[in-house]
ZAMARGU-4260 file (C-alpha; in steps of 0.2 Angstrom, whole numbers, plus 5000, padded with zeros to 4 digits):
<rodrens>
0) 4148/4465/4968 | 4159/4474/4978 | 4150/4493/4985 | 4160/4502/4991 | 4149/4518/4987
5) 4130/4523/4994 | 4117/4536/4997 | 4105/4535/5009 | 4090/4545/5017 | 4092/4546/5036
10) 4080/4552/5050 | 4081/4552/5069 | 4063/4550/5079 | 4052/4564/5082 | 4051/4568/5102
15) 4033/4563/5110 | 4022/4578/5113 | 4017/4584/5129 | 4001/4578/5139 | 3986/4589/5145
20) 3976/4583/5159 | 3969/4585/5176 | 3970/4574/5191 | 3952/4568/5195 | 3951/4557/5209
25) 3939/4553/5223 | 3938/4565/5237 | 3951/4578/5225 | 3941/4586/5217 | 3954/4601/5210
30) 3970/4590/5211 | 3979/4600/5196 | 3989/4596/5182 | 3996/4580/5179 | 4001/4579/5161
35) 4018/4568/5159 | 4031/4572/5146 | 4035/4564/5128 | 4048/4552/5127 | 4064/4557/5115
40) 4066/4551/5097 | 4077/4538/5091 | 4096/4544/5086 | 4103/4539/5072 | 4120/4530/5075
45) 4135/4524/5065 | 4144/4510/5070 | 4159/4501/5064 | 4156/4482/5061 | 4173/4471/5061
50) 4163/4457/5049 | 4158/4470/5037 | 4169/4473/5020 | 4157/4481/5009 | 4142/4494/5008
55) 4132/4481/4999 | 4118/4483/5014 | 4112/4500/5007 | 4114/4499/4989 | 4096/4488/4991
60) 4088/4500/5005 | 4086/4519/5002 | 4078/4525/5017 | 4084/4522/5037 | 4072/4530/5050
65) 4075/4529/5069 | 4059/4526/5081 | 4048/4541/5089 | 4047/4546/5104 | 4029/4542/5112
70) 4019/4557/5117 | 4015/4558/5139 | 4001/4553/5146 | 3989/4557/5164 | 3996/4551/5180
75) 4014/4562/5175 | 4017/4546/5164 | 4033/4550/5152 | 4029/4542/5135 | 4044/4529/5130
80) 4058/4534/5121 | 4060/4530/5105 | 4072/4517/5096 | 4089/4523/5092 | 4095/4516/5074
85) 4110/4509/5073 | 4119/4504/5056 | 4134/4495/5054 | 4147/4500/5042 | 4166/4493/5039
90) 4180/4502/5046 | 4188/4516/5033 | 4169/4521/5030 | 4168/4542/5026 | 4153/4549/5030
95) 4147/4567/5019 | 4134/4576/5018 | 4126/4570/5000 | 4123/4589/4992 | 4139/4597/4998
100) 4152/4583/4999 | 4157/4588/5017 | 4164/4578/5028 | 4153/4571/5043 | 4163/4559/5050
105) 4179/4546/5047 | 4172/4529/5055 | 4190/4525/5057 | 4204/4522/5072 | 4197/4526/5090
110) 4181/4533/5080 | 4169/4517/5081 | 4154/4524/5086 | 4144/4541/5082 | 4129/4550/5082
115) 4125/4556/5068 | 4107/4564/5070 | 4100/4565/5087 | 4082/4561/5089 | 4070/4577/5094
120) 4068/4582/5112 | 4053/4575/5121 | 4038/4589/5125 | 4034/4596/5143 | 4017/4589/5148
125) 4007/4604/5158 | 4011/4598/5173 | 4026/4610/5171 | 4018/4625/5168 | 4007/4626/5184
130) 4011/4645/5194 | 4003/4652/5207 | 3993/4660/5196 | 3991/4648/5184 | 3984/4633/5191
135) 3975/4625/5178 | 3988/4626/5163 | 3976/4618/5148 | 3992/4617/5136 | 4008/4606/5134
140) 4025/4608/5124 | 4026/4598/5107 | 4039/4585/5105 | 4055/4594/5094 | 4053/4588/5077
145) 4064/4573/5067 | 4078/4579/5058 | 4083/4569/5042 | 4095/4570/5026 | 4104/4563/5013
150) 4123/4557/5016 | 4133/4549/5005 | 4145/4534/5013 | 4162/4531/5005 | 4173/4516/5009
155) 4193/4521/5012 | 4201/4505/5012 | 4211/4505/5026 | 4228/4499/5020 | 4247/4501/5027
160) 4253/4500/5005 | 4243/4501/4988 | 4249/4492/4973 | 4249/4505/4959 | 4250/4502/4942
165) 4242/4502/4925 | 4231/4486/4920 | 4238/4469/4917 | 4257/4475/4925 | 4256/4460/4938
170) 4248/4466/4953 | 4237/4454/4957 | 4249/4441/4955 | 4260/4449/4966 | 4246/4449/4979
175) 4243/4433/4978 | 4260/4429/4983 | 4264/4438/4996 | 4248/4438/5004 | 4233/4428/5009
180) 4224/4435/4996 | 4214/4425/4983 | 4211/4440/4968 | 4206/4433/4951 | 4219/4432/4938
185) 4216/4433/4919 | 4228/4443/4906 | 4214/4454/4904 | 4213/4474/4906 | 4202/4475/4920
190) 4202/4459/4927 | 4201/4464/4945 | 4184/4478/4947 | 4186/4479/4966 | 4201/4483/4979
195) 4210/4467/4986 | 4217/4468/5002 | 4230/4453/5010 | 4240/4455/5026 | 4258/4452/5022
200) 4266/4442/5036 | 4285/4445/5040 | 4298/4444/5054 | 4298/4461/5063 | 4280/4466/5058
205) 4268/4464/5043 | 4257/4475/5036 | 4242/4478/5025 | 4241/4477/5006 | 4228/4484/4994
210) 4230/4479/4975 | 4219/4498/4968 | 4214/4493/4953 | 4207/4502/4936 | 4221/4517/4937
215) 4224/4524/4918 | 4229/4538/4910 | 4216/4550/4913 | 4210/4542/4928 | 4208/4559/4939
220) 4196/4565/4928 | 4185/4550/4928 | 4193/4537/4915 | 4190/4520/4914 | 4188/4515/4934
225) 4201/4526/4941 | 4191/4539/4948 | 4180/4525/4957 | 4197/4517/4965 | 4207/4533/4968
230) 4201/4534/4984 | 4207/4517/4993 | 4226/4526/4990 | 4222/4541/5001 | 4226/4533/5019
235) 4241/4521/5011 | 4258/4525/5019 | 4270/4519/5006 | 4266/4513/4986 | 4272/4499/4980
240) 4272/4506/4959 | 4270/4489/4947 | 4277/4491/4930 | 4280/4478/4915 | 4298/4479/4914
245) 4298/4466/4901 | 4286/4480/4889 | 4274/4463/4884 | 4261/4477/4876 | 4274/4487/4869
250) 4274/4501/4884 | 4287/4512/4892 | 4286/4506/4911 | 4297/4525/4913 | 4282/4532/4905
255) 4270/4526/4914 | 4279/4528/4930 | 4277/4546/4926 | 4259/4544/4918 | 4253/4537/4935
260) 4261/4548/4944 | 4255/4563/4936 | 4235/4556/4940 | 4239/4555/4959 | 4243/4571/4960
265) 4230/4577/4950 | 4217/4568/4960 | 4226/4574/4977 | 4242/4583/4977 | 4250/4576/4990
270) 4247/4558/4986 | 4263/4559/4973 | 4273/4564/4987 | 4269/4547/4996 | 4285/4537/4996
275) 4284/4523/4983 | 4293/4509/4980 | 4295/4503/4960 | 4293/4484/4954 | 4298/4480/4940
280) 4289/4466/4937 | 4288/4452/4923 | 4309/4450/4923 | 4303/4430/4919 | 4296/4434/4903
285) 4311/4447/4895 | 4318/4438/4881 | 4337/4434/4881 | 4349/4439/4865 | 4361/4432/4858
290) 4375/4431/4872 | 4360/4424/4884 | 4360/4441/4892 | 4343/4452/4897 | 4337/4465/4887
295) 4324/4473/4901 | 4321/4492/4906 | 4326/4489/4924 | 4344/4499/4920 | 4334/4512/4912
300) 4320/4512/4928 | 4335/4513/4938 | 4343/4527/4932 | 4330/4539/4930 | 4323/4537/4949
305) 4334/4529/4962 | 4343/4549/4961 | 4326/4554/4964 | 4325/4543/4982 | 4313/4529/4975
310) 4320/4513/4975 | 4318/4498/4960 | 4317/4481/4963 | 4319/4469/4948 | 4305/4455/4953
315) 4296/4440/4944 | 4277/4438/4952 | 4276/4422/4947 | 4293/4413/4951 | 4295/4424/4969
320) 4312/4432/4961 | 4318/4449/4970 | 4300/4447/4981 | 4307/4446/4997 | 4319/4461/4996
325) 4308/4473/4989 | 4297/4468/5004 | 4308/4473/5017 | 4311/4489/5008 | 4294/4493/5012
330) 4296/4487/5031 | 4308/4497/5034 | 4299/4514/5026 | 4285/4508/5036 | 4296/4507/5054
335) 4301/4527/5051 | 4285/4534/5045 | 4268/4537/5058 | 4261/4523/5065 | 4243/4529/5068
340) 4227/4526/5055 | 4225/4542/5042 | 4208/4550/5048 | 4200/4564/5040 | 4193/4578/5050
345) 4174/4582/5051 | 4168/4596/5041 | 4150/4598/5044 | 4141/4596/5061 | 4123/4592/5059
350) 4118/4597/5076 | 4123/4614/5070 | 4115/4615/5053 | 4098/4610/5062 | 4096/4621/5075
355) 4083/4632/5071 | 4079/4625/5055 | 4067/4610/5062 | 4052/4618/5061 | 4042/4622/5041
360) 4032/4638/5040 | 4027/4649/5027 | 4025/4668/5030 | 4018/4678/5015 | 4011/4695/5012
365) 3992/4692/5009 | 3988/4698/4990 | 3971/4704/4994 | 3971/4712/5012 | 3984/4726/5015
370) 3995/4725/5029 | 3991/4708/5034 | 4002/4694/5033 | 3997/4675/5033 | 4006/4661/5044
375) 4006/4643/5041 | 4013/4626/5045 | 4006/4608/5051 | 4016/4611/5068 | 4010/4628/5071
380) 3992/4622/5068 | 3993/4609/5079 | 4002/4619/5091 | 3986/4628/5089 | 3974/4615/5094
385) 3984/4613/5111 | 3988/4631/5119 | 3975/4642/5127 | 3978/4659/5121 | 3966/4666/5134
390) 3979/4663/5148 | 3993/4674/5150 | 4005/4660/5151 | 3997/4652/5135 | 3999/4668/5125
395) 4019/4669/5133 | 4020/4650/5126 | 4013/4655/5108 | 4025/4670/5108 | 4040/4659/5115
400) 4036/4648/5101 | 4035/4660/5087 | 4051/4669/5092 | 4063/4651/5092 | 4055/4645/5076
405) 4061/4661/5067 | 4044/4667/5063 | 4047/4683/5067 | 4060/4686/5059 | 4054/4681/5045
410) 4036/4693/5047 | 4051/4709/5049 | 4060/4702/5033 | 4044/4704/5026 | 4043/4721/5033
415) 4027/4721/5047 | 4025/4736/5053 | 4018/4738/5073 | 3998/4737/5071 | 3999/4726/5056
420) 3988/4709/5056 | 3994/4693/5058 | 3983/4677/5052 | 3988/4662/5058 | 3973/4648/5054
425) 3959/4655/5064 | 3969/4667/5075 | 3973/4686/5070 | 3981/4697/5082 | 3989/4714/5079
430) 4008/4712/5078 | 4019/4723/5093 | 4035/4723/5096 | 4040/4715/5111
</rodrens>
């Protein structure tokens, strides 16, 4: 099945924490602080993979998680880093933001490789916090947190033209000619459920072709499998616009020519202003009256939009008739218009939505004590267990801490007034301004 749609979970690696301990040696008997740091945590990477076609790999597997950074040890050891992850996507893969749709990054052109979410910064063991008058620093820095969310990975094919069209007009056929491509063919609406890209090969240059399938009336607004497909046109250059010029299910290919039409531009308004090329297709099967003449719409298709700057090319898929011209048509649209891969620009940096926001807390006014707040969180607990409030330094670490993490501003949202009490776990201290 071809996926060319996911939603995954991500997180990078916590950083290490900090070490406390004391160099104890023979014949040293005060030999101070030797605490090492914690190693950084695992970024999480994206990466374009040339052999990969599909999403398939995470429509099986939710959840991604780099490695954590080990925490310091005595002796100033650092703790190992931890493992970045890396995962492997096909070129033409968009990477959002899962709730707001934002754009993270375009794994396309020179964009092969990126961070996506960096792991959290290692801890400072105590040997860092030694002073003159401080020698004995009993507390160390906690490694930054891991940061994780939800993205949602969309495959763009990455194609110089898109076959258009509604269902059963030809376009696979007409892929399977011009190109390497192997698409299955049936006279069935629907027959081809996934994109089908081929290299055309030609003197002076070829080019890519994807046959977008599942395009109807009413595609834009999620009909049939239009909405699905819609985005494989958006980095297309030209548009090569398949319609049944010999009407074998009764339609008006000049109808539909608009009909389509009128779905690109609802889905994206400049996609109807991509210059197109029409094939009408199927001259092989018009019937011939009396006077051996052909009664097709090609005169009509002619009419209405070659003064409008879109040329029409009479073609049979299946005997190769007026191929071969209608190909270099879109060469030479091709030679004048931008060389260079579409790329859509990022939208939302991660490193910015996540600064500040790492750590969880809950400040609330306590219901039973007036003019006491209560503070909690697993980190600030743990923080806690670590920091010796006795010490000057200590207690400058503990404020230094509460201040980044937004703590305080959260207890003056809540309206702490100087002298008020602050609970955190076992601690309670009368809050001042600094």
């Amino acid at each position: 099945m071809f996926a060319d749609r996911a939603k995954i979970l991500i997180r990078s690696g916590k950083g290490g924490d900090g070490h406390v301990s004391f160099r104890r040696e023979k014949y040293i008997p005060d030999g101070g602080p030797d605490g090492g740091d914690g190693g950084k945590g695992g970024d999480v990477i994206f990466e374009i993979d040339d052999g990969e076609t599909t999403l398939i790999h995470y429509r099986h597997k939710r959840k991604f998680q780099a490695g954590d950074g080990e925490p310091g040890s005595k002796r100033r050891c650092h703790g190992s880093n931890g493992n970045d992850l890396i995962l492997k996507v096909p070129a033409g893969t968009v990477i959002k933001e899962a709730e707001t749709g934002k754009i993270i990054a375009d794994m396309s052109g020179e964009n092969r490789r990126q961070v996506i979410l960096k792991g959290g910064r290692g801890g400072f063991g105590n040997m860092h916090f030694a002073t003159p008058t401080m020698q004995a620093p009993k507390y160390a820095q906690p490694g930054q947190d891991s940061r994780e969310m939800e993205v949602l990975l969309e495959l763009k094919m990455i194609a110089d033209v898109g076959l258009i069209g509604f269902p059963n007009v030809g376009k696979s056929t007409f892929l399977s000619r011009v190109t390497n491509a192997n698409p299955k063919i049936a006279n069935y609406h629907f027959t081809t459920l996934s994109p089908n890209l081929g290299v055309v090969d030609m003197d002076g240059g070829g080019f890519v072709l994807a046959d977008i399938p599942g395009l109807i009336e009413g595609a834009s607004s999620g009909a049939g499998l239009g909405f699905e497909f819609l985005r494989h046109i958006e980095r297309t250059k030209v548009m090569i616009h398949v319609v049944d010029a010999a009407s074998t299910e009764g339609r008006d290919p000049v109808d539909d020519v608009y009909k389509i039409n009128r779905e690109l531009k609802n889905y994206r308004e400049d996609l109807a202003d991509r210059k197109q090329v029409i094939a009408a297709n199927k001259l092989d099967a018009v019937p011939m009256d009396a006077d051996g003449e052909t009664d097709t719409f090609l005169t009509r298709l002619k009419n209405e939009f070659e003064p409008k700057g879109i040329p029409v090319f009479g073609i049979s898929a299946v005997s190769g008739q007026g191929i071969h011209e209608l190909l270099l048509c879109v060469q030479k649209m091709l030679r004048e218009l931008p060389q260079e891969t579409t790329v859509f620009e990022p939208e939302y940096d991660p490193q910015v939505h996540f600064t500040g926001k790492s750590l969880p807390f809950t400040v609330v006014k306590s219901p039973d004590e007036a003019d006491t707040y209560i503070v909690e969180g697993p980190r600030i607990e743990r923080m806690l267990g670590y920091t010796n409030l006795e010490s000057e330094k200590g207690f400058q670490f503990f404020q230094s801490f509460m201040r980044e993490n937004g703590i305080l501003d959260r207890l003056e949202e809540l309206g702490i007034q100087e002298g008020d009490t602050v609970r955190i776990y076992d601690l309670q201290f009368d809050y001042y301004k600094e």
